[in-house]
C-alpha positions in Angstrom: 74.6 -77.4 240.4 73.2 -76.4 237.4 71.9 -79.1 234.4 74.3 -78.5 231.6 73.1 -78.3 228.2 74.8 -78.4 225.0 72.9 -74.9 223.7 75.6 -74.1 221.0 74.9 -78.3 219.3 70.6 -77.7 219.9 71.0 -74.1 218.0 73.2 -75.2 215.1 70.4 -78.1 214.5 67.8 -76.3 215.2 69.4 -73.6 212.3 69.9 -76.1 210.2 66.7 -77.2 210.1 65.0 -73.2 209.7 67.6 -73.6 207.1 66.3 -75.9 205.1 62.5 -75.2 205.7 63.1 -72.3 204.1 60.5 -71.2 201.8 57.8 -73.3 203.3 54.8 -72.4 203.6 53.4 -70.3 206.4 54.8 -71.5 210.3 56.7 -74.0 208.6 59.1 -72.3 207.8 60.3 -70.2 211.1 58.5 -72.0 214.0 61.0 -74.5 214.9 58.3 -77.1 216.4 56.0 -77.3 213.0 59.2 -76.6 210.7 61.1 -79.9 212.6 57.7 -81.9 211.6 58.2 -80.6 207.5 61.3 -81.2 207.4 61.2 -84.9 208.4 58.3 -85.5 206.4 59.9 -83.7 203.6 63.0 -86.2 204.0 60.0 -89.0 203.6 58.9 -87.7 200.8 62.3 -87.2 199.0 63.1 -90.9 199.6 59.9 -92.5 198.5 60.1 -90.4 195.4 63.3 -91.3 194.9 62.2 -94.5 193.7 58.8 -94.0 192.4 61.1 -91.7 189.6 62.4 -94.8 188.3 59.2 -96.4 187.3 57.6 -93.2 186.0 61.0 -92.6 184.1 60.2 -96.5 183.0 57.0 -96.4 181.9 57.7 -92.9 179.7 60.3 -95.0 178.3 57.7 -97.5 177.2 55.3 -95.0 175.9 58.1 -93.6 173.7 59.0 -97.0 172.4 55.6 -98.0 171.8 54.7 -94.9 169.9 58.0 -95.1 167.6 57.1 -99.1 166.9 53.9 -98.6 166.0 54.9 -96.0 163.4 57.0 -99.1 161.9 53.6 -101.2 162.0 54.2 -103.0 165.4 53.6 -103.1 168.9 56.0 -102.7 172.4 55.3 -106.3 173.2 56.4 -107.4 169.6 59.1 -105.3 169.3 60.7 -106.2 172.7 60.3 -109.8 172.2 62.1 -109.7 168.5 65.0 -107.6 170.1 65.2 -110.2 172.5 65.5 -112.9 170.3 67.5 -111.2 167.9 70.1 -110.6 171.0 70.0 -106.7 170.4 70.8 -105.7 173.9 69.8 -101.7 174.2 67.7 -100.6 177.3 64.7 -98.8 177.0 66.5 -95.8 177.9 68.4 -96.1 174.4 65.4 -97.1 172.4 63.3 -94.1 174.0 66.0 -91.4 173.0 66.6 -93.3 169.3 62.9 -93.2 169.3 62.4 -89.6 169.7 65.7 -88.2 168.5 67.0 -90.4 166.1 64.3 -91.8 164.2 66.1 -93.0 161.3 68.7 -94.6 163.6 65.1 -96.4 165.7 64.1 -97.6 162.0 67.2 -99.3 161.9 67.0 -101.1 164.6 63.6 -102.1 163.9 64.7 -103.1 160.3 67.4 -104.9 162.1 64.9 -107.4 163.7 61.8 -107.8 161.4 
């Protein structure tokens, strides 16, 4: 007797990955062997990047601050520390958008804690 094989389950994943590989360059995006391999290391990619967007989305935070204190005549470090102490809890998400939307409302705050 025959070996049976679940054909209709292998061609809905092997669609579903064409699917998605669509738009790839070259055989990766209809040869189902080297599309399989960009689409895994596509998923790698996507979840490593995942998290490295939180520290570049961190550290353009900091540049943002850093340029709006320095307009007011002080540093990141400085600034940080004196919201600290004075127990002005905004995250640097906050600060960045005062910092390059609100500037009057960033001046406050920096007013605030000088």
């Amino acid at each position: 007797m025959p070996r049976s094989v679940n054909a209709v389950a292998s061609r809905a994943r092997r669609k579903k990955v064409l699917k998605a590989t669509k738009g790839y360059f070259g055989r990766g995006k209809n040869v189902w062997t080297v599309a399989k391999n960009k689409y895994e290391k596509g998923l790698q990619y996507a979840y490593r990047d995942r998290k490295a967007k939180k520290r570049e989305f961190r550290a353009l935070w900091i540049q943002r601050i850093n340029a709006g204190a320095r307009l007011h005549g002080m540093s990141y470090s400085q600034l940080m520390g004196l919201l600290k102490k004075g127990e002005i809890d905004l995250n640097r998400k906050v600060l960045a958008d005062l910092a390059m939307n609100h500037p009057e409302a960033f001046k406050a705050v920096v007013e605030k804690v000088k």
